[in-house]
N, C-alpha and C positions, 0 to 999 in steps of 0.2 A: 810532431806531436800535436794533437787536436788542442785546442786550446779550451779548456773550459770554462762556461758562458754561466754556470751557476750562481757567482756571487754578482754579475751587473745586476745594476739598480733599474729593471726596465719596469713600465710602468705598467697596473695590470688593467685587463679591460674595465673588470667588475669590483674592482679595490679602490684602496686610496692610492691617489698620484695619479690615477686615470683624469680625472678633471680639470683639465685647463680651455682657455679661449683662445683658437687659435685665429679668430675675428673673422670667421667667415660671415657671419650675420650681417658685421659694417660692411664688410666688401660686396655682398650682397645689397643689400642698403643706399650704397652706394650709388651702385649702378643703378636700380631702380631709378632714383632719384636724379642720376646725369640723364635717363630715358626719357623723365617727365619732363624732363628743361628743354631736353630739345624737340620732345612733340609739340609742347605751350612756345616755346621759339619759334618753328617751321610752321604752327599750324596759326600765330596770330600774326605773323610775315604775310602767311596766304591769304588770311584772310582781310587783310587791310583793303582799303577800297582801290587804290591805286592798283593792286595785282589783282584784285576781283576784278576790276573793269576789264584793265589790258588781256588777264585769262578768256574773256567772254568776248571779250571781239579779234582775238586774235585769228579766231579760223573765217570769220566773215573778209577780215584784211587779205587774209591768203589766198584764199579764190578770187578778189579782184586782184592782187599782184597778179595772179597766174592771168587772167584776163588780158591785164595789161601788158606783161610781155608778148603774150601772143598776137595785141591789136598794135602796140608800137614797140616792136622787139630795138628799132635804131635809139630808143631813149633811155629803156629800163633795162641794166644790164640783167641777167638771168642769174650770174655767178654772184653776184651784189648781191641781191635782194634775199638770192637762198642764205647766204650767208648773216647778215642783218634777219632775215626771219629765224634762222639756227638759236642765234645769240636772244632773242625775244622768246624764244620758245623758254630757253634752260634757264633766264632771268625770272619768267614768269610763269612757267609752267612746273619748273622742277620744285619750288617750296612745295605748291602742294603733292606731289611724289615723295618727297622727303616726309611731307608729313605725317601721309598715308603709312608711312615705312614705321614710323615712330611710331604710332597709333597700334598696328599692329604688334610691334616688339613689347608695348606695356602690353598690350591685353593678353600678350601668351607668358610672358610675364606674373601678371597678378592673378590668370582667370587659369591660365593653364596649368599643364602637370606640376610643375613647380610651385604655381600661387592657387592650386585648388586646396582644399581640404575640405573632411569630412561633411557632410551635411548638404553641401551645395550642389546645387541641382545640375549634372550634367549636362542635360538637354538643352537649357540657357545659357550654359558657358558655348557650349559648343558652336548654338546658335550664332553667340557675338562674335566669336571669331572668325567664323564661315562669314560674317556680313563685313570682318573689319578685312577680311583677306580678299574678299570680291570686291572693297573700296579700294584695294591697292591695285587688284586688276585692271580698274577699270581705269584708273589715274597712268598707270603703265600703257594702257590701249589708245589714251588721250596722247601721251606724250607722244608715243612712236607714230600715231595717224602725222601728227605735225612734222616730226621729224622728216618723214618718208615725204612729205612734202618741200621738204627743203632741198631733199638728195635729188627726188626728182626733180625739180629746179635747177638745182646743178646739171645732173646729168644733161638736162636739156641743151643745157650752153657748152657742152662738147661736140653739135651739130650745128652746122652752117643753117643760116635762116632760109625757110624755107624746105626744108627736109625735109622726110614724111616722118621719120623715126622724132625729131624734135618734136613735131606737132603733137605727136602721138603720146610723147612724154608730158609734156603739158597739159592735154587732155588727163593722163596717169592724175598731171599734180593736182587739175581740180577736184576728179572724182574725189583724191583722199584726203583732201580740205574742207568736201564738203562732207564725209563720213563722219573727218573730225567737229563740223557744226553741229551734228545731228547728234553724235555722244557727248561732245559738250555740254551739250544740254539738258541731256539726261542726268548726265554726273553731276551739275549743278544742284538739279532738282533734288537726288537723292542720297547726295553727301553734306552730313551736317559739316559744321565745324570742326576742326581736329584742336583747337585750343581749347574745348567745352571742360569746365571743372568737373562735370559727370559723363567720362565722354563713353563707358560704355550703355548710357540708358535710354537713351532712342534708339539704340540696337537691339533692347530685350523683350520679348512677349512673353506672358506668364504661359507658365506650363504644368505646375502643380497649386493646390490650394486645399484647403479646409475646406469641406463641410457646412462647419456652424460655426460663425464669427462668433465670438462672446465679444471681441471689442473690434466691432465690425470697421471701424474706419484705420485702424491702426494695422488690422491683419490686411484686408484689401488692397491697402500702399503698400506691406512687405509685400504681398503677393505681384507687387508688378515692379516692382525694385531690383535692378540688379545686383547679383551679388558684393560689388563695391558701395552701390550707394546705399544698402543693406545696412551693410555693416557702419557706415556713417551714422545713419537713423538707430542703429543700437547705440550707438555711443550720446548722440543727443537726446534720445532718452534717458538714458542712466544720468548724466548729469541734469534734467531736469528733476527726474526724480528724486537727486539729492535735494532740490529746491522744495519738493512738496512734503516733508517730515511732516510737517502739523497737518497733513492733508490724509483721511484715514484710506482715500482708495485712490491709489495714484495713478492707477490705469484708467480712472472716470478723468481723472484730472487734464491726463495725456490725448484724450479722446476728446474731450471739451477745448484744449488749445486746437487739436483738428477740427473739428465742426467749427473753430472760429476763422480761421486757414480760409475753410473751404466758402464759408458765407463770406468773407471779406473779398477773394475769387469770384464771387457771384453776384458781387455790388451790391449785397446787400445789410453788408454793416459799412461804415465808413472807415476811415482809417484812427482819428479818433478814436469812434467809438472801438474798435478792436483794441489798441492800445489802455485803454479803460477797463477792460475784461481781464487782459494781461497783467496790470495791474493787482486786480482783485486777487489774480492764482499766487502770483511771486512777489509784490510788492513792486511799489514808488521804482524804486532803487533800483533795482533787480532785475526790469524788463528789458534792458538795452544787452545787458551781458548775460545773460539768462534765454532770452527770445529772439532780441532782435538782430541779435549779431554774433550769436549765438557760435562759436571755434567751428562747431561739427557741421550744422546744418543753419544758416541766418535766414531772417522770414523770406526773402524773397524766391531762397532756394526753394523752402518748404514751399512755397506757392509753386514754385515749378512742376513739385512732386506732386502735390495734390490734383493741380489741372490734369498732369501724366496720367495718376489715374483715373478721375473723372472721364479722360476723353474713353479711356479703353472699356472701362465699366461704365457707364452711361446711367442704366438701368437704373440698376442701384442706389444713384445718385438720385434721381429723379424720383425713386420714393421716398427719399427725404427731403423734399422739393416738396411735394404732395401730402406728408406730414406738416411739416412747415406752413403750406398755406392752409391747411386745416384746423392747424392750432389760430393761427392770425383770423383765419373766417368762422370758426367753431361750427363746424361744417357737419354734416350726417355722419362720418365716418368717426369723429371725435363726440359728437351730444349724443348722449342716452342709447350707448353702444356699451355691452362690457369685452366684446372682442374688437379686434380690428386688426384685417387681412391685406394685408398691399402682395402683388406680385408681379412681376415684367421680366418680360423676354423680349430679346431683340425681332424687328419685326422682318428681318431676315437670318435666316440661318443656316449659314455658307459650310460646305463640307459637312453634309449632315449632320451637324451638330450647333449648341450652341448654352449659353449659362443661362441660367434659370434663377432669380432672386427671390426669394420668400421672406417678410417681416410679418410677424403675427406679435401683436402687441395686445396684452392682457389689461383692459382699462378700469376691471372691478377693483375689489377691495382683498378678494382671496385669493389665495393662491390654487391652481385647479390642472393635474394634466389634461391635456388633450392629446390628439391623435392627430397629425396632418397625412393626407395622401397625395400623391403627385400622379396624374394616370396619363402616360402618352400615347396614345392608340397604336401601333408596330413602331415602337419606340423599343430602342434596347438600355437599360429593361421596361418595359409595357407600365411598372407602378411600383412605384417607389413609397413606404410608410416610415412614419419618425413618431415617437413620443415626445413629446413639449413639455414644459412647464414656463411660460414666463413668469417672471418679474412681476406681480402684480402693482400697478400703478396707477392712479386718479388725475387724468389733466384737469384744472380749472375748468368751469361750468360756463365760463362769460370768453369773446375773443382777447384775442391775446396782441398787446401790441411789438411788432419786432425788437424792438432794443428798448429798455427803461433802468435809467440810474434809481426809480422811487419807489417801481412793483414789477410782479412777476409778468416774463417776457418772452419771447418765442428762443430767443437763442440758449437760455438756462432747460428749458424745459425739450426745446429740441434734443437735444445733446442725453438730456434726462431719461427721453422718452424711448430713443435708438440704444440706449445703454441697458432699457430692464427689456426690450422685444426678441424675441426668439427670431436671428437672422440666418435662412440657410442660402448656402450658395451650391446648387447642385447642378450638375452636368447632364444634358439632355441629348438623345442621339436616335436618327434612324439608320434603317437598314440603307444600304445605297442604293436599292433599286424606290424605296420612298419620294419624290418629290410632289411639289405643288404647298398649297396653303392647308396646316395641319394644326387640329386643335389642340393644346395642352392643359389639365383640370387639376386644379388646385381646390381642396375640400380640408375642413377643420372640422371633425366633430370629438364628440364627450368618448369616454371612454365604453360608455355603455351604446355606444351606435347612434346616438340621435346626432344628427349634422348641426353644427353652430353657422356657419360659412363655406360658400365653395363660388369656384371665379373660374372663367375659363377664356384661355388666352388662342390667340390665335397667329401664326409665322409662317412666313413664304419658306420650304424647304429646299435647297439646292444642293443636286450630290457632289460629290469629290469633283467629278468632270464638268462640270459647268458653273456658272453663277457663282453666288454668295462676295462677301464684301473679302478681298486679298488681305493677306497680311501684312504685308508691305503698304497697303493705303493704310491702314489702321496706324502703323508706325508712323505714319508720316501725318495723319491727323494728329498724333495723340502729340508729335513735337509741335505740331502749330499752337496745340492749345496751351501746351506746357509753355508754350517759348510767350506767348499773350498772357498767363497770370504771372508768369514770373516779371517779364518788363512793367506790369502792372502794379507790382508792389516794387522794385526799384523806382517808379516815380515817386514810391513818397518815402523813399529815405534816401540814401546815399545812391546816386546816378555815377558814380566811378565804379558802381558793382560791373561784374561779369554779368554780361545779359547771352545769355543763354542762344544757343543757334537755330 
């Protein structure tokens, strides 16, 4: 007789009883967490100077071993030496293989199908992975060039001295000692640190962005942020912005602690006077665990972030650089102007294309739309138009001095000025058969046709097939300069920080 299964108590998918924890989350959690102990293990093993040294000269050793067996084979035994170099290899080549290994398991981990969600930009996950999975190749291509040089070495020493097959092997061992000189050093060059606390953001190059910044320094950094350190930077936002209640617009606020970031990066406020400013937004009290040392993101990180993007967007920067000294010189562009047009394009632009910055800052009293045009002559597309309205805003009529505890100052008014100007960031492109030097026309007028302002910029064009600046170089500037503001701001606080790779 069938047994009847009517009265068990089972639980229903869409009822009650369905809901319990069966701790997948911890055990998930978990792991994550044993991943990151042992890439920050493996990867600051490797990076210690004693294995960076012995790493870096290990293939230059191997090819004079192989030398010198072959010039006094009765001194240097062959079967020794492979063996002694084997054991020097997996001492000090294998941390960083393991680390490489680790590095890749988080990033498919937090970035991949299981750590992606909604909203995150494919392109860039994909990107770091492809780069963290080519860093493991090539840590694998290092190991076995070495390897293969130990076996040949061995093998050698099962031939009577003198042999043609020995010699021949030896010869074998130095070619692949010296292959492994020549990718050692490539690898060097182009693998950061595997212990880095942001390790996938010298891997990411932006791929999507806005338009029109409203809070040009804050979107600019998301825009070159990977989606880890993303999400960090939302989290130290939010808890800043618990700190700014009495403060009626907390994204000027959030925008002003950047502009001070980036000027402290630029040497041109002190470290003083930056803590003075900080001050002023959150209080006395407040700035060490608020700012400076902040859970999510501490100043030195934030300086790493801002150099990061600075290297990549340049442009941009530099016309706040050019507002800046215009407010300090109260130059033509700031006296007895009521518009004022800045624009820059890279003055190469690799892969037929390249970003385009627009700041048009409104310096009268009213508020008034305009019209900007962008026209790029066999430019896809050829003209680009935008309605505007800035911010209308009045800088001071006298120069202005950079920093003052007593009057108005370039760093209040900078921050001021970039916060009411209409910034757009738009993408420029030619056809690929386009190259040489090509002009780009940037015009402002009234609604009614009369021109206010127009600039016209000029860039080396290079198609897909030749020229323009790699992507790979840019990543590899944009870490130098990140890795110089962030050591920058660890000298004046806490020197046990993580300095950056």
């Amino acid at each position: 007789m069938i047994r009847d299964d009517g009265g068990v108590n089972l639980p229903r998918p869409y009822g009650e009883g369905f809901e319990f924890d069966d701790g997948l989350e911890d055990l998930i959690a978990s792991r994550l967490d044993r991943m990151e102990k042992g890439r920050r293990f493996w990867g600051r093993l490797a990076n210690t100077w004693p294995w960076t040294l012995v790493r870096n000269l290990l293939p230059t050793i191997a090819i004079f071993t192989a030398v010198a067996v072959m010039a006094i084979p009765d001194i240097i035994d062959p079967s020794l030496a492979a063996l002694v170099s084997g054991l020097l290899i997996v001492c000090f080549i294998g941390p960083s293989v393991i680390a490489s290994n680790f590095s890749l398991w988080v990033g498919l981990d937090r970035l991949g199908a299981r750590g992606r969600t909604r909203g995150e930009r494919d392109s860039s996950i994909e990107r770091i992975l492809n780069t963290l999975t080519e860093s493991r190749l090539h840590e694998y291509m290092r190991f076995s060039n070495l390897m293969t040089f130990s076996f040949l070495l061995w093998l050698a020493d099962r031939f009577p001295t003198g042999d043609e097959t020995r010699g021949l092997l030896l010869v074998a061992s130095i070619l692949a000692a010296s292959i492994s000189l020549a990718h050692s050093i490539l690898v060097e060059r182009r693998t950061p640190k595997h212990s880095d606390d942001l390790p996938f953001l010298v891997h990411h190059a932006p791929s999507q962005h806005k338009s029109t910044l409203q809070n040009p320094l804050t979107e600019i950094l998301l825009a070159h942020l990977d989606p880890e350190s993303a999400t960090r930077f939302a989290r130290w936002r939010e808890s800043l912005e618990a700190k700014f209640k009495n403060i009626t617009n907390s994204n000027h606020a959030i925008e002003h602690v950047l502009h001070l970031i980036h000027l402290h990066g630029q040497n041109m406020l002190s470290h003083h006077q930056l803590i003075q400013e900080f001050e002023k937004l959150v209080g006395p009290k407040a700035v060490e665990s608020t700012i400076l040392g902040n859970t999510h993101l501490d100043l030195p990180t934030l300086s790493r972030l801002m150099g990061h993007t600075r290297a990549w967007q340049s442009d941009l920067f530099r016309q706040m650089d050019r507002l800046q000294f215009g407010l300090m010189d109260h130059n033509e562009s700031i006296a007895g102007h009521s518009w004022r047009l800045d624009a820059s394009l890279p003055l190469r632009c690799g892969e037929s294309r390249g970003d385009l910055f627009v700041m048009v800052n409104n310096l009268g009293s009213d508020s008034i739309p305009i019209e900007l045009e962008v026209h790029v002559p066999d430019g896809q597309p050829s003209r680009q138009s935008f309605r505007l309205t800035p911010t209308p805003l009045t800088p001071p009529n006298h120069p202005l001095p950079m920093w003052s505890n007593d009057e108005e100052d370039v760093v209040t008014w900078l921050s001021n000025l970039v916060g009411a100007a209409h910034v757009l960031w738009l993408g420029v492109a030619w056809a690929d058969d386009i190259e040489g030097r090509r002009p780009v026309r940037i015009t402002i007028r009234h609604v009614d046709g009369q021109t206010i302002s127009s600039d016209t910029l000029w860039t080396e064009v290079h198609p897909r097939s030749s020229g323009g600046e790699s992507l790979r170089r840019r990543m590899g500037v944009a870490r130098t300069v990140a890795r110089r503001w962030q050591n920058q701001a660890i000298a004046h606080s806490d020197r046990s920080k993580f300095v950056a790779p």
